[in-house]
C-alpha positions as CSV (number, residue, x, y, z in Angstrom):
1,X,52.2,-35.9,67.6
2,X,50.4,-33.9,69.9
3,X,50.3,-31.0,67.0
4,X,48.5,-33.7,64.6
5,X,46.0,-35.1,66.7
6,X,44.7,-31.8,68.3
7,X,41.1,-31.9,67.1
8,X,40.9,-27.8,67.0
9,X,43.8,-27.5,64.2
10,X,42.4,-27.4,60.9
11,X,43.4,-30.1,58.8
12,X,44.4,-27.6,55.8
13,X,47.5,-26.7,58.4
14,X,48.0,-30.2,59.2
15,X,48.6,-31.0,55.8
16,X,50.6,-28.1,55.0
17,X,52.9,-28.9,58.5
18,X,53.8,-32.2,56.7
19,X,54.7,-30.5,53.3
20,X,56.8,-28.3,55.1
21,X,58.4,-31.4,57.2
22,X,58.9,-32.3,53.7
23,X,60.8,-29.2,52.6
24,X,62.7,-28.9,55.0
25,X,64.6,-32.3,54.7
26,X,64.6,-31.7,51.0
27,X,66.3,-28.6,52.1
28,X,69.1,-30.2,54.8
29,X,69.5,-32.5,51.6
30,X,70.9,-30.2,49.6
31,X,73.1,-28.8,52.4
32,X,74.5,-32.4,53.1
33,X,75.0,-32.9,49.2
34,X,77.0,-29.3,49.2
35,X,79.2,-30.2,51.9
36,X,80.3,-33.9,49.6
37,X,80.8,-32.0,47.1
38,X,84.8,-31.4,47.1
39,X,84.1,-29.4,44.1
40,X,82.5,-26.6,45.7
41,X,84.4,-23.6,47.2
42,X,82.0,-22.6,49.6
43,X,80.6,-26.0,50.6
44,X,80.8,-25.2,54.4
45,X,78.9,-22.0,53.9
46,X,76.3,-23.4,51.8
47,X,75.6,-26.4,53.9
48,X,75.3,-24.2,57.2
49,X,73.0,-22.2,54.8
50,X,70.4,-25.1,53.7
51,X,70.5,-27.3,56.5
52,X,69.8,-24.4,59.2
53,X,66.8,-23.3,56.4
54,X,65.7,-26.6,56.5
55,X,65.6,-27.5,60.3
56,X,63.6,-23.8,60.4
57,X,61.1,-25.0,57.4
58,X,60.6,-28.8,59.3
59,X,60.3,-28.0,62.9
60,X,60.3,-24.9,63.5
61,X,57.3,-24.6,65.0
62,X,58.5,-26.7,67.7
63,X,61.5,-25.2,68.4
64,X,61.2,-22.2,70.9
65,X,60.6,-18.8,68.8
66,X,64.4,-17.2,70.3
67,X,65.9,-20.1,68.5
68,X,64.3,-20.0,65.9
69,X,65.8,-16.5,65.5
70,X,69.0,-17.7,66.1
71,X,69.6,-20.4,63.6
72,X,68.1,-17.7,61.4
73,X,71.0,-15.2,61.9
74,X,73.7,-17.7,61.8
75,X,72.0,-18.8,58.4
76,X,71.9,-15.7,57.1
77,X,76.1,-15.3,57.9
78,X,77.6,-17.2,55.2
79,X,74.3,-15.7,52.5
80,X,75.7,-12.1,53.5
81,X,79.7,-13.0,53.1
82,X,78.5,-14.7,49.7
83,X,79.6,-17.9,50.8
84,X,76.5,-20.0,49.3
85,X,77.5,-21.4,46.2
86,X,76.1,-24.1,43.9
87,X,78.4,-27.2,43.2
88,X,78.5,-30.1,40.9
89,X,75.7,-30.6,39.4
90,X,74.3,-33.2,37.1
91,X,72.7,-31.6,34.6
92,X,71.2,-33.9,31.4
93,X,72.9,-34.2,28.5
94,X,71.5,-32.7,24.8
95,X,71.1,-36.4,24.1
96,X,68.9,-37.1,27.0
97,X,66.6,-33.9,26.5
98,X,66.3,-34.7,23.2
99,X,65.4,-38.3,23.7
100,X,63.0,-37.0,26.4
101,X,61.5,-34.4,23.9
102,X,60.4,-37.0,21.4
103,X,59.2,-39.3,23.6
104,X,57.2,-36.9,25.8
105,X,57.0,-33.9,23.5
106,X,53.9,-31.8,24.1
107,X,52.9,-33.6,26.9
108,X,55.2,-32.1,29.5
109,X,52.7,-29.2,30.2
110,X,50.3,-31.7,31.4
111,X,51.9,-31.9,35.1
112,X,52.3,-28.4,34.9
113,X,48.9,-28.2,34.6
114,X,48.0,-30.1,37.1
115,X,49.6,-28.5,39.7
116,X,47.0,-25.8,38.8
117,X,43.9,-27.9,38.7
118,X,45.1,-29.2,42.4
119,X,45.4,-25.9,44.0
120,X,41.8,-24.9,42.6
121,X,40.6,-27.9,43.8
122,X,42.1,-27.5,47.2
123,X,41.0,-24.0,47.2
124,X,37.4,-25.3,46.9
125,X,37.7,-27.6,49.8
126,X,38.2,-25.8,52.9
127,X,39.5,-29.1,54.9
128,X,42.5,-28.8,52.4
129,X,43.4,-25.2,51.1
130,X,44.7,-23.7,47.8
131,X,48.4,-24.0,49.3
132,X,48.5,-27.4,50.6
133,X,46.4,-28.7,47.1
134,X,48.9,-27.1,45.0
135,X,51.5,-29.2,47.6
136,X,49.2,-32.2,46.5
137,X,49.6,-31.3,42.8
138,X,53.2,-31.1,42.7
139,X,53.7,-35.2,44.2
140,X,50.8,-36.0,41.3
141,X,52.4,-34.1,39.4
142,X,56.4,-36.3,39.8
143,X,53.8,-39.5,39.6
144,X,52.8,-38.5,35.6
145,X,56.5,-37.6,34.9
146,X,56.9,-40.8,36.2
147,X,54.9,-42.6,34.5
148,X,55.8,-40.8,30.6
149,X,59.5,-42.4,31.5
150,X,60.1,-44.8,34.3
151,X,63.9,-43.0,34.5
152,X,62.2,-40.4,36.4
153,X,62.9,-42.0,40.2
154,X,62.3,-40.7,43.4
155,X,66.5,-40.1,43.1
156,X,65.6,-38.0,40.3
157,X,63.1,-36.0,41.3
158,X,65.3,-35.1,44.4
159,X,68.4,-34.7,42.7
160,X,66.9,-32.0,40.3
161,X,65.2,-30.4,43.4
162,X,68.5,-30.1,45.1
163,X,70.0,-28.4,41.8
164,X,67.6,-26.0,41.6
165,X,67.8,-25.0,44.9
166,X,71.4,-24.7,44.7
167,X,70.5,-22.4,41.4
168,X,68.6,-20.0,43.1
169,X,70.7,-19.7,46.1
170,X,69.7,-17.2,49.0
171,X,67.2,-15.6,46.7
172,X,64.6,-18.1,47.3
173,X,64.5,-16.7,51.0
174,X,63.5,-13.3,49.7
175,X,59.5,-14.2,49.2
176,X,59.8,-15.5,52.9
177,X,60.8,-12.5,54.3
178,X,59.3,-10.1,52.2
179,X,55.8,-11.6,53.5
180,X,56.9,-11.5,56.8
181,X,57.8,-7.6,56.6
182,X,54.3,-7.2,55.8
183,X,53.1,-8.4,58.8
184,X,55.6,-6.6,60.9
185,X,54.8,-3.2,58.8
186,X,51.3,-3.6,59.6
187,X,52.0,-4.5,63.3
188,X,54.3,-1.2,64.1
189,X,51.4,0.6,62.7
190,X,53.1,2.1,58.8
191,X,49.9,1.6,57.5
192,X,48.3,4.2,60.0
193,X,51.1,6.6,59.1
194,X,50.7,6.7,55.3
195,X,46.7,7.1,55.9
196,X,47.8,10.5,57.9
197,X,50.1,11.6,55.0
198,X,47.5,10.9,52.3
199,X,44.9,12.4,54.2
200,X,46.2,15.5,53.8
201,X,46.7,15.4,49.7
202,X,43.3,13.2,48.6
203,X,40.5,15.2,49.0
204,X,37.4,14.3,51.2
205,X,35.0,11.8,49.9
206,X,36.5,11.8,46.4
207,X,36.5,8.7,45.3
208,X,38.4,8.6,42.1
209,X,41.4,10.0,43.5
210,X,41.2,7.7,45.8
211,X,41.4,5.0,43.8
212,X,43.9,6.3,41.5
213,X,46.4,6.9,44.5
214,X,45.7,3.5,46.0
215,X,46.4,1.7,42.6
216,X,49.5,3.9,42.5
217,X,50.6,3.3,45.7
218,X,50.0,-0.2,45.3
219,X,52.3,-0.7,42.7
220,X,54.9,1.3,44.4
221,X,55.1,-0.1,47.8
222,X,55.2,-3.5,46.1
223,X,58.4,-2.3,44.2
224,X,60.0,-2.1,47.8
225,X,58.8,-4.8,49.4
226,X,58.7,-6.9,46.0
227,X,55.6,-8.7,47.1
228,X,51.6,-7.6,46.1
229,X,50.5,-9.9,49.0
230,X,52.9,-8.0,51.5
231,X,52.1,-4.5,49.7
232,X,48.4,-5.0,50.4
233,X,47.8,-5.6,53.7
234,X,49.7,-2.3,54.7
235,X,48.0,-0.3,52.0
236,X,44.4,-1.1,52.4
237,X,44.7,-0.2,56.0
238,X,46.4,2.9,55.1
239,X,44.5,3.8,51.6
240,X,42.3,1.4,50.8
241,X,40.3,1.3,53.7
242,X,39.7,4.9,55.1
243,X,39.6,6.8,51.1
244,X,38.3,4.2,49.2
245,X,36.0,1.6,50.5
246,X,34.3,3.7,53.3
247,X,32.8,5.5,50.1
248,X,30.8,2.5,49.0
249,X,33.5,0.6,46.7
250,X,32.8,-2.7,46.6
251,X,35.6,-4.6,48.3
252,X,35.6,-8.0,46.0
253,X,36.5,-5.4,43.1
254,X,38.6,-3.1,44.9
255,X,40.8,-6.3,46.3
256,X,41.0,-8.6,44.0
257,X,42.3,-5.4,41.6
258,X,44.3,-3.6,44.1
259,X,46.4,-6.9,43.9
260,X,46.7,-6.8,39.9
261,X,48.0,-3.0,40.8
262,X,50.9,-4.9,42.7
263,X,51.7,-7.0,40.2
264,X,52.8,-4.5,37.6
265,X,54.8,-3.6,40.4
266,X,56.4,-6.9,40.5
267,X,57.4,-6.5,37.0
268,X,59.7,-3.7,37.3
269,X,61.4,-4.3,40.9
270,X,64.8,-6.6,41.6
271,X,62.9,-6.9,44.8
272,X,60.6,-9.5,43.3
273,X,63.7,-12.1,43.2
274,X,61.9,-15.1,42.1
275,X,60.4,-13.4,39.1
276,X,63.3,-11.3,37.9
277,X,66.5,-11.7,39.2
278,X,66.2,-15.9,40.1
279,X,65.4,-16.2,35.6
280,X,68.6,-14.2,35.2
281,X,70.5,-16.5,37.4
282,X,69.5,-19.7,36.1
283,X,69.8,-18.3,32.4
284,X,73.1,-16.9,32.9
285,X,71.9,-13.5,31.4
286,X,74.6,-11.1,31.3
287,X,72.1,-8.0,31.9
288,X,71.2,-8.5,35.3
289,X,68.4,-5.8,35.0
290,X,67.2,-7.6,31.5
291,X,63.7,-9.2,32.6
292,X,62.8,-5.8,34.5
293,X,63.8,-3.9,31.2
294,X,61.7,-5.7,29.1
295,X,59.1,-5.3,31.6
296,X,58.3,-1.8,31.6
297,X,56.3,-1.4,29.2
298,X,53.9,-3.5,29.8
299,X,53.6,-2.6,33.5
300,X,53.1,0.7,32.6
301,X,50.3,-0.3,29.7
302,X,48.3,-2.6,32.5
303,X,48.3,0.0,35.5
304,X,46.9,2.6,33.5
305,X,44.2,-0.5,32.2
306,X,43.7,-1.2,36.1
307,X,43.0,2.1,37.0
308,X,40.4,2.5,34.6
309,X,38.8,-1.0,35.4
310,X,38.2,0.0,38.7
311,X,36.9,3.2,38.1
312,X,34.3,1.7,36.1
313,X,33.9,-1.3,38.1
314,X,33.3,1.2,41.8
């Protein structure tokens, strides 16, 4: 309790530690259910998988960092020898989705909405925070699906969250990680290292090159690490920064489109799980590459459409 009633922690992280208490369990849940579930091949691996993930998500920050590391790498085992599998799940019948169609129709898009209209909000109050309002959004969220049909428990809820974590598998890590190897890129100093390379091809003081190689670039790098807000932190310092906004750019511009760079990016990498390979999984496409395919295109169309915005916007 000490962690909650420490007057110097912000209550945005507060918050946030009890959404991720929440998490967590949500994740050792669908571990336990795996391991019930006689039906599933790999029910020891995928319980070992989601309850270490969850005890890592819920207390982690109370547990000492080397073991932390450690439940990490014995997670991680069973992920690498495939061995985390979804079982039995029970999915509604065509009966039921239809009966829930007519009686909620349209309206379904309204706690999708409101998920939205949470995280603004909570992004406008700094006591709470973008993440932990869109947190807020998703429990207000369950509370309007529960009240358009009164079938929608708290058993429910949980049930579907359990299958859909079981859908995704392993892959739902990937965002995690990917974040994290931006911090420890920036940290071993990569960003430095690119800044030396492209110092030597983007001529002094000229601006538009410049910002053409940093749009660019940001698209690339976030093809490997499959994540803009990883991509960017390691860029900036090593493009951003010394070619572009040292010559007068104006850095609200130059950020917020440096991230839209990264997004077309995200639109044609595999690395970018939860956008294009998790929607393969769950869809049972037989291309795995299908989402990314139809993709290009518009990547393509909306980097060369950045570019140009911020030239004209710097």
């Amino acid at each position: 309790m000490a962690f909650f009633m420490d007057s110097e922690i912000p209550s945005a992280d507060k918050i946030m530690e009890v959404f991720y208490i929440l998490m967590g369990l949500m994740s050792v849940y669908a571990g336990v259910h795996n391991l019930r579930d006689r039906s599933n091949p790999s029910r020891y691996g995928t319980f070992v998988f989601w309850t270490l993930l969850g005890v890592v998500i819920a207390f982690g920050r109370w547990i000492p960092a080397a073991i932390d590391g450690l439940l990490i790498v014995i997670m991680v085992i069973p992920a690498i020898a495939q061995r985390v599998k979804p079982g039995k799940a029970a999915e509604p019948t065509d009966a039921e989705v239809e009966g829930n169609f007519r009686r909620i129709g349209q309206k379904v898009f309204i706690p999708a909405l409101a998920i939205g209209v949470f995280a603004v909000a909570g992004a406008l109050i700094p006591a709470i925070g973008a993440l932990a309002g869109c947190c807020i959004g998703v429990f207000v969220s369950a509370i309007i699906l529960w009240a358009f049909n009164r079938a929608n428990t708290p058993a429910v809820f949980l049930g579907d969250s359990e299958r859909l974590l079981s859908a995704m598998g392993p892959l739902c890590m990937l965002p995690m990680l990917l974040t994290s190897l931006g911090a420890i890129f920036d940290a071993a100093g990569v960003g430095d290292v690119i800044a030396r390379i492209v110092g030597g091809v983007i001529p002094a003081g000229n601006l538009t090159v410049g910002i053409i190689v940093f749009a660019l670039g940001m698209m690339l790098f976030t093809m490997i690490m499959g994540n803009a807000f990883a991509a960017i932190t390691v860029m900036t310092v090593g493009i951003g920064a010394p070619f572009v906004l040292s010559l007068g750019a104006d850095p609200a511009v130059v950020g917020i489109l440096a991230l839209t760079c990264g997004y077309c990016g995200t639109l044609l990498t595999p690395m970018a799980a939860n956008f294009n390979i998790v929607p393969v999984a769950m869809l049972q496409m037989k291309d795995r590459m299908g989402v990314i395919k139809n993709q290009v295109l518009p990547a393509l169309v909306m980097i060369v459409v950045q570019i140009i915005y911020m030239l004209v916007a710097c």
